[in-house]
The first five atom37 places (N, CA, C, CB, O) and aatype in JSON, in Angstrom:
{
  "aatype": [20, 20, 20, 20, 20, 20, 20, 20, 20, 20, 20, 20, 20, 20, 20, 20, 20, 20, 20, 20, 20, 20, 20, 20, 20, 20, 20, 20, 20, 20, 20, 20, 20, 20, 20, 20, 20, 20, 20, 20, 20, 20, 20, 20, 20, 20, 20, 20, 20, 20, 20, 20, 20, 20, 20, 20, 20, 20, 20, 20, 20, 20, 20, 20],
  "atom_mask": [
    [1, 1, 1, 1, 1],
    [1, 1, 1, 1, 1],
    [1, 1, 1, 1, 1],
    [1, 1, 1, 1, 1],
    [1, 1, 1, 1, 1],
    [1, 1, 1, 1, 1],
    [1, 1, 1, 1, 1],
    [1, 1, 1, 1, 1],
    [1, 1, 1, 1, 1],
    [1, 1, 1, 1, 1],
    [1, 1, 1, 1, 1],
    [1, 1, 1, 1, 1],
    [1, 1, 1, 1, 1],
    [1, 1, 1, 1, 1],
    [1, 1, 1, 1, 1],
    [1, 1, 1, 1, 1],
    [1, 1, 1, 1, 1],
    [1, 1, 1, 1, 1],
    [1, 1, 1, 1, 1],
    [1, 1, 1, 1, 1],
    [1, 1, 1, 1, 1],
    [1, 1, 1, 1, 1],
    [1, 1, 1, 1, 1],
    [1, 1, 1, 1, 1],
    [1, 1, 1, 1, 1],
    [1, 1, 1, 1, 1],
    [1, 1, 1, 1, 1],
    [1, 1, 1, 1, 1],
    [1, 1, 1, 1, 1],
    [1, 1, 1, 1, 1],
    [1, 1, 1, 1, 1],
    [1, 1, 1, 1, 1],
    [1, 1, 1, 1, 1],
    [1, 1, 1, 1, 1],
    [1, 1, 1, 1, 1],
    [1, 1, 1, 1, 1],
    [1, 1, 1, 1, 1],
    [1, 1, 1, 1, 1],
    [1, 1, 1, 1, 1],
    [1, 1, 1, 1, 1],
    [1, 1, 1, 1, 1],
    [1, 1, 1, 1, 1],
    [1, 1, 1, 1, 1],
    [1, 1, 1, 1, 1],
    [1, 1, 1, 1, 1],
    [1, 1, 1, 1, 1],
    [1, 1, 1, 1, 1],
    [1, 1, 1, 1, 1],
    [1, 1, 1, 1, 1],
    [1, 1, 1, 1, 1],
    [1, 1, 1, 1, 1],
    [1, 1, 1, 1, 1],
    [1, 1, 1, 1, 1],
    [1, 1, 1, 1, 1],
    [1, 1, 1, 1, 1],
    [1, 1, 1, 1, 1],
    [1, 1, 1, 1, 1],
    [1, 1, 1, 1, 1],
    [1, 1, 1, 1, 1],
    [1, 1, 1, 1, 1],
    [1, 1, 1, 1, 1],
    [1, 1, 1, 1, 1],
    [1, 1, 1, 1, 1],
    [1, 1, 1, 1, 1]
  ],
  "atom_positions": [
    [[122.44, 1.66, 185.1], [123.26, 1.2, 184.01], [124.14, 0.02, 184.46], [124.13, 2.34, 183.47], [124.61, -0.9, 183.79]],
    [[124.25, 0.29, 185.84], [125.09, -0.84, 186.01], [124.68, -2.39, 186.12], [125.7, -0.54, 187.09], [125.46, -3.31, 185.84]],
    [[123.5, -2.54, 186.5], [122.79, -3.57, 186.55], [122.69, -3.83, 185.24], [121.64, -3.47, 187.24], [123.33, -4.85, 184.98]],
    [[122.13, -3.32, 184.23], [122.29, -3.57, 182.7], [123.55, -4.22, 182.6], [122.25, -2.24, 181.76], [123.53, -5.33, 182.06]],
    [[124.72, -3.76, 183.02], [125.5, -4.31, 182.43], [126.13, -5.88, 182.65], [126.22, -3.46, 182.5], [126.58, -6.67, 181.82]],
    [[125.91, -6.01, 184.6], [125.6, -6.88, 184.58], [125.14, -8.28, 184.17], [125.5, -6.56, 184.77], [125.59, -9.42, 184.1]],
    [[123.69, -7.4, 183.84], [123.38, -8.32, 183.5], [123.12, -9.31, 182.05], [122.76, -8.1, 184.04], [122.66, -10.42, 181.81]],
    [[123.84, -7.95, 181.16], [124.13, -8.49, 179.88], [125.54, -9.19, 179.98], [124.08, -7.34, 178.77], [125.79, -10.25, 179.4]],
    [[126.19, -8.69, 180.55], [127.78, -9.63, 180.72], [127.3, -11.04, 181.46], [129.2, -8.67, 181.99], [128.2, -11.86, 181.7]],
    [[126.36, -11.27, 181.72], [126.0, -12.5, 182.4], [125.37, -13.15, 181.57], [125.27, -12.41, 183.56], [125.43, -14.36, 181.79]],
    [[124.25, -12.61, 179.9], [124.18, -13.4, 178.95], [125.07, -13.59, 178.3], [123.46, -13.23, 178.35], [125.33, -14.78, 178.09]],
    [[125.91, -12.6, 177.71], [127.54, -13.0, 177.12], [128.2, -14.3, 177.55], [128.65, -11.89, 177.65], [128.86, -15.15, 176.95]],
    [[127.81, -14.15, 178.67], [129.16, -15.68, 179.48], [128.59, -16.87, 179.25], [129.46, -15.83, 181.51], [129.2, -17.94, 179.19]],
    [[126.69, -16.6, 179.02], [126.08, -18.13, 178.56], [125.61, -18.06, 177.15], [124.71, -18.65, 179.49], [124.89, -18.96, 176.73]],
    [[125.89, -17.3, 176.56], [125.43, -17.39, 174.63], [126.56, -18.9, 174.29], [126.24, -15.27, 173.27], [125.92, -19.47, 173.41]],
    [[127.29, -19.39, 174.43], [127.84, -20.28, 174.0], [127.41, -22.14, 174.73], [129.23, -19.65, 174.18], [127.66, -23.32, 174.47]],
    [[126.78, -21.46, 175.58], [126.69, -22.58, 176.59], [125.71, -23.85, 175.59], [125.76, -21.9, 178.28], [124.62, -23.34, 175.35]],
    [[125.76, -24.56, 175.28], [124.61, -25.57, 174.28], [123.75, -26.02, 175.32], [125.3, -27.1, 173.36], [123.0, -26.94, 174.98]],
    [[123.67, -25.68, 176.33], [122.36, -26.08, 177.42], [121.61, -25.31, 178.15], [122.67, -26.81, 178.41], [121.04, -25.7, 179.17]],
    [[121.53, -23.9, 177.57], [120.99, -22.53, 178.37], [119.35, -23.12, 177.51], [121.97, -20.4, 177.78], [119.17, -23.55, 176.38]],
    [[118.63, -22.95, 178.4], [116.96, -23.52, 177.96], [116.28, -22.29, 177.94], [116.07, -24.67, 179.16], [115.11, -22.37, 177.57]],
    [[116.73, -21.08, 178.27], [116.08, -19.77, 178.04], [116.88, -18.72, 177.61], [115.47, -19.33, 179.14], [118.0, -18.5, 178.09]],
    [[116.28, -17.96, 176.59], [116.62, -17.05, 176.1], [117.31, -17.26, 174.78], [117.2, -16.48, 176.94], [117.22, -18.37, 174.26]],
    [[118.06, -16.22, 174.11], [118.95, -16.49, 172.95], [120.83, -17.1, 174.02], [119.02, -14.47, 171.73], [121.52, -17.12, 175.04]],
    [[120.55, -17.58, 172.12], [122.25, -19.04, 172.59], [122.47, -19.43, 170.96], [121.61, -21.33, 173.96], [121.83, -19.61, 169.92]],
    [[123.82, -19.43, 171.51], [124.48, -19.53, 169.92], [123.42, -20.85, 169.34], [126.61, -20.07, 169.9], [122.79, -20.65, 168.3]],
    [[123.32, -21.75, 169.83], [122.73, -23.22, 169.56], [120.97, -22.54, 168.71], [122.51, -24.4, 171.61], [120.62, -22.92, 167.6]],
    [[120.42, -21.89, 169.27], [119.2, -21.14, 169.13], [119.51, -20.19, 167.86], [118.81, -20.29, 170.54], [118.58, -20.14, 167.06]],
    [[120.49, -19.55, 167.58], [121.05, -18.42, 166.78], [121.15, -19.94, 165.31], [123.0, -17.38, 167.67], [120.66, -19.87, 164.19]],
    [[121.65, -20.7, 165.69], [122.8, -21.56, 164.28], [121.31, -22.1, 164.1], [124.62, -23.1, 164.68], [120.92, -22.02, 162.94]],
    [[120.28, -22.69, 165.16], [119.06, -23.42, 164.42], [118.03, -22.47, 163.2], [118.0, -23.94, 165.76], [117.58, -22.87, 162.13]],
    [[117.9, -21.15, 163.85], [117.46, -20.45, 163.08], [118.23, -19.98, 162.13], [116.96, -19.72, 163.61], [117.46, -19.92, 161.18]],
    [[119.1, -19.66, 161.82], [119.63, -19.59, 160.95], [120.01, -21.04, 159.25], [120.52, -19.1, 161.83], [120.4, -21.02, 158.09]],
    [[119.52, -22.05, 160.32], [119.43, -22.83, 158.89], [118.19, -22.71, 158.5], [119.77, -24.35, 158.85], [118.13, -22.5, 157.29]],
    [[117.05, -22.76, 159.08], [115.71, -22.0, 158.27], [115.68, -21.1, 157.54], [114.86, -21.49, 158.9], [114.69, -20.91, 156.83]],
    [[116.43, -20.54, 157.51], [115.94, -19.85, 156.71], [116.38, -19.76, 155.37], [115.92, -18.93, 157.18], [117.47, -20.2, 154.98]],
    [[115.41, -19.09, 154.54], [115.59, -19.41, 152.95], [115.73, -18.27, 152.25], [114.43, -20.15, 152.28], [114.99, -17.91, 151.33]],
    [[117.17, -17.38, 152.91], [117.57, -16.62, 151.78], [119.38, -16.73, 152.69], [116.5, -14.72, 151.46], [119.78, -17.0, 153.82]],
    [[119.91, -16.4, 151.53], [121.37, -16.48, 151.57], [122.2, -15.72, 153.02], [121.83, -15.72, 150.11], [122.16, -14.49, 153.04]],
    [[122.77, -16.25, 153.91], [123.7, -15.88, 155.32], [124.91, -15.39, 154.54], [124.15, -17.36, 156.54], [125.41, -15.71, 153.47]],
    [[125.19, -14.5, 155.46], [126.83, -13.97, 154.99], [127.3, -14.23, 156.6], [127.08, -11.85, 154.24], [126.63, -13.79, 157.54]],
    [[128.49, -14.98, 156.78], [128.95, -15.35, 158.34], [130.4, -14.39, 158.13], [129.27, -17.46, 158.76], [131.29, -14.6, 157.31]],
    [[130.34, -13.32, 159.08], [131.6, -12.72, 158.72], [132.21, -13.58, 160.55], [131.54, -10.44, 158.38], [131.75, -13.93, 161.64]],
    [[133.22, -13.53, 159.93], [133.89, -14.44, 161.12], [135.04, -13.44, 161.57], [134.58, -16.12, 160.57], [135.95, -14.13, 162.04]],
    [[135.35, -12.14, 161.61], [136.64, -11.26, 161.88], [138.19, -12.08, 160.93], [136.88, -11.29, 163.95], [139.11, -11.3, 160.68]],
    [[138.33, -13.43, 160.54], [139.66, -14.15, 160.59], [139.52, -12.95, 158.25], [139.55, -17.02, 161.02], [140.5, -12.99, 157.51]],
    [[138.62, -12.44, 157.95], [138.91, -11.96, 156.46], [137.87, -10.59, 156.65], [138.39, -13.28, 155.0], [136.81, -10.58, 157.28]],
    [[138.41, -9.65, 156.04], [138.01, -8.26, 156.06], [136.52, -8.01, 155.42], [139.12, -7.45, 155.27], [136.3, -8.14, 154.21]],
    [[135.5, -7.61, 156.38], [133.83, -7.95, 156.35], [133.53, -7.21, 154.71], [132.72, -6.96, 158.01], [132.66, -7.68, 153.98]],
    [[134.23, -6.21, 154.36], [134.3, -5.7, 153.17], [134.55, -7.07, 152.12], [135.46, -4.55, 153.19], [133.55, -7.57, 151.61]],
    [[135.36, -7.42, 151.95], [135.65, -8.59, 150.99], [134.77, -9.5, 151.25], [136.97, -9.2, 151.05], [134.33, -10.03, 150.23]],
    [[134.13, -10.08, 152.74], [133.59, -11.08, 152.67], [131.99, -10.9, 152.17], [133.85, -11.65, 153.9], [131.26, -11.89, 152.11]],
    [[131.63, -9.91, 151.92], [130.39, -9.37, 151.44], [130.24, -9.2, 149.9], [130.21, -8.09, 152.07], [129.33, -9.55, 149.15]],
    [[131.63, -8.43, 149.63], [131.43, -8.58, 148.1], [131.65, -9.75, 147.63], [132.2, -7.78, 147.33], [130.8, -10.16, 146.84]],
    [[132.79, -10.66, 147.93], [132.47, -11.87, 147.35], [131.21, -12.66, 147.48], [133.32, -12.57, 147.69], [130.72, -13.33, 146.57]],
    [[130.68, -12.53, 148.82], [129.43, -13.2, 148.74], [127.96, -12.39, 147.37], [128.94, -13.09, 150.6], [127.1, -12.9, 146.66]],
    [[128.33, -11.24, 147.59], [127.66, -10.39, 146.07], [127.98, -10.84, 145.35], [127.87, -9.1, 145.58], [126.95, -11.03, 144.7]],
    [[128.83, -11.3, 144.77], [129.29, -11.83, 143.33], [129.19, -13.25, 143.03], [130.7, -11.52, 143.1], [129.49, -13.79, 141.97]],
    [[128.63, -13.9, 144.32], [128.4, -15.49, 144.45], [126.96, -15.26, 143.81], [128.47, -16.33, 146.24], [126.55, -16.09, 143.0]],
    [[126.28, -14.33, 144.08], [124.49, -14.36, 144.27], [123.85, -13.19, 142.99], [123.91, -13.62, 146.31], [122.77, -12.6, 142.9]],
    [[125.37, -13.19, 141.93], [125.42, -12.42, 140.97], [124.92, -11.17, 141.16], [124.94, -12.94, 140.06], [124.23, -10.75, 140.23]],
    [[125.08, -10.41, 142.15], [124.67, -8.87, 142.04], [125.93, -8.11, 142.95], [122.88, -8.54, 142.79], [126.08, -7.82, 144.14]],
    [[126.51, -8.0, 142.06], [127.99, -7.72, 142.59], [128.54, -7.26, 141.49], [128.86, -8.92, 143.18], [128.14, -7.7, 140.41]],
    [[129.7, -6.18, 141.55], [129.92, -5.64, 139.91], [131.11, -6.12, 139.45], [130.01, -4.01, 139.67], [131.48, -5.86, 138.31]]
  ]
}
């Protein structure tokens, strides 16, 4: 387990990096994410994931 952890705390420290050429990275995460062709909900922690969902429901009219 400990090596796991390792070695996931060692992708953690490069998910932000914009020059990691392997694996997942925020840069890799934001490209795919504009492909695609149905509606993102970005909860960002700064507004309560509850609100930021229903309002996004009620943007995409299925929301009550």
């Amino acid at each position: 387990m400990y090596e796991e952890s390792v070695k996931f705390l060692a992708w953690a420290e490069a998910y932000d990096d914009p020059d990691l050429e392997t694996g997942r990275s925020r840069v890799r995460h934001e490209q795919w994410l504009k492909e695609l062709k149905v509606p993102v909900i970005r909860l960002s922690g700064e507004e309560d994931a509850l609100v930021v969902v229903k309002k996004a429901l009620i943007r995409l009219g299925r929301g009550e």
